[in-house]
C-alpha positions as CSV (number, residue, x, y, z in Angstrom):
1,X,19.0,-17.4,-42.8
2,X,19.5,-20.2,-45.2
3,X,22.0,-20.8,-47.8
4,X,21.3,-19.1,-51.2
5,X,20.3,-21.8,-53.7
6,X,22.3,-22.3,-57.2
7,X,20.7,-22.1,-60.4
8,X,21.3,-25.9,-60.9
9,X,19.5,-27.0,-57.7
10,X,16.2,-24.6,-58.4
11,X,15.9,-26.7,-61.5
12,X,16.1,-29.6,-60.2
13,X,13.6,-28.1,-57.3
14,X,11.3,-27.5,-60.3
15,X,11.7,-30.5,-62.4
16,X,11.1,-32.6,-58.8
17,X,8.0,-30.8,-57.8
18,X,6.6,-31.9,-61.6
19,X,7.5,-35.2,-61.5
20,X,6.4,-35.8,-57.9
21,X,2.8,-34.9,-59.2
22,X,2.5,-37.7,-61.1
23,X,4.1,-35.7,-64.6
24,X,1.1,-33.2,-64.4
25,X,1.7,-30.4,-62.3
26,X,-0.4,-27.0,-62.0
27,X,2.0,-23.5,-62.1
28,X,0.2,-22.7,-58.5
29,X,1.6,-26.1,-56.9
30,X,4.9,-25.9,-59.0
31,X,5.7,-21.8,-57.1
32,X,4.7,-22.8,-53.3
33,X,6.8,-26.2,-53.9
34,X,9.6,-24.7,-55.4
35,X,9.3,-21.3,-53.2
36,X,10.1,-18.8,-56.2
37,X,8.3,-15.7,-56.9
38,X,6.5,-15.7,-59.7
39,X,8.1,-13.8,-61.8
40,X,11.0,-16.5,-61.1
41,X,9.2,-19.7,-61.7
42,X,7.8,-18.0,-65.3
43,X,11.5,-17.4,-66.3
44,X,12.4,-20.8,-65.1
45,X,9.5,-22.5,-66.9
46,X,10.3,-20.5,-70.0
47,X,14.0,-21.9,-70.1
48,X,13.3,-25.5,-69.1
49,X,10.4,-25.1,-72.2
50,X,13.1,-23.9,-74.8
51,X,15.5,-26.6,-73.6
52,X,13.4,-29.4,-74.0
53,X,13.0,-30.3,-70.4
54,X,9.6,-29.0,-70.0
55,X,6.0,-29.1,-71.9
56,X,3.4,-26.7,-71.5
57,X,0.2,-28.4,-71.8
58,X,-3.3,-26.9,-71.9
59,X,-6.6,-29.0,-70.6
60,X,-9.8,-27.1,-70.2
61,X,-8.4,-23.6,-69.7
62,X,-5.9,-24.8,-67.5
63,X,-2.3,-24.9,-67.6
64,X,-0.3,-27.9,-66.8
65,X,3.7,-28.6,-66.7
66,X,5.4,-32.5,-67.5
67,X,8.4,-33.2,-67.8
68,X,9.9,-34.9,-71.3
69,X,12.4,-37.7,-71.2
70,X,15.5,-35.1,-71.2
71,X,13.6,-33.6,-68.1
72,X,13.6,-37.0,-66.6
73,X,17.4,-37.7,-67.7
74,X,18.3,-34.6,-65.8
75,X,16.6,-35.5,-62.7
76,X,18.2,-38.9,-62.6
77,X,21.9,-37.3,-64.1
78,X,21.9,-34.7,-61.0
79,X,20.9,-37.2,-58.3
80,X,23.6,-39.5,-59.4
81,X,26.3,-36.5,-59.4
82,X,24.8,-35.2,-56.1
83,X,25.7,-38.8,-55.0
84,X,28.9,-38.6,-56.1
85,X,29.9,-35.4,-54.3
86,X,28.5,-36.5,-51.0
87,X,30.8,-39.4,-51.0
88,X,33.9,-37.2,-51.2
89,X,32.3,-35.6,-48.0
90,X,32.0,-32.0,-49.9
């Protein structure tokens, strides 16, 4: 069995998944890619929406995630600190 994923890298799982489809992802693409339940992703969404990481957008009917430039600041801000640590071997 796998290790348990932080909190940290499931956002970044999330925020990866939507900006890997272009900046317009669907929720149904956004739970297999990111392997959360449901229930997980919706809570997840909901934070990344309150801080400013995340828009919901609605086009015919249909709901769509993209990141904002904070979203996109993360991304590159966690790759560069992921960096970081694996050149200290850890």
């Amino acid at each position: 069995m796998g290790k348990k994923r932080e909190r940290l890298e499931i956002i970044y799982d999330i925020l990866s998944v939507i900006r890997k489809q272009r900046n317009e992802c669907k929720p149904t693409h956004i739970l297999y890619k990111s392997n959360l339940s449901h229930q997980m992703m919706n809570e997840y969404l909901q934070e990344l929406i309150q801080n400013g990481l995340v828009v919901e957008n609605t086009i015919k009917n249909s709901k769509f995630y993209s990141l904002t430039d904070k979203g996109f600041n993360f991304l590159e801000k966690y790759g560069q600190a992921m960096e970081f640590v694996k050149g200290f071997g850890l």
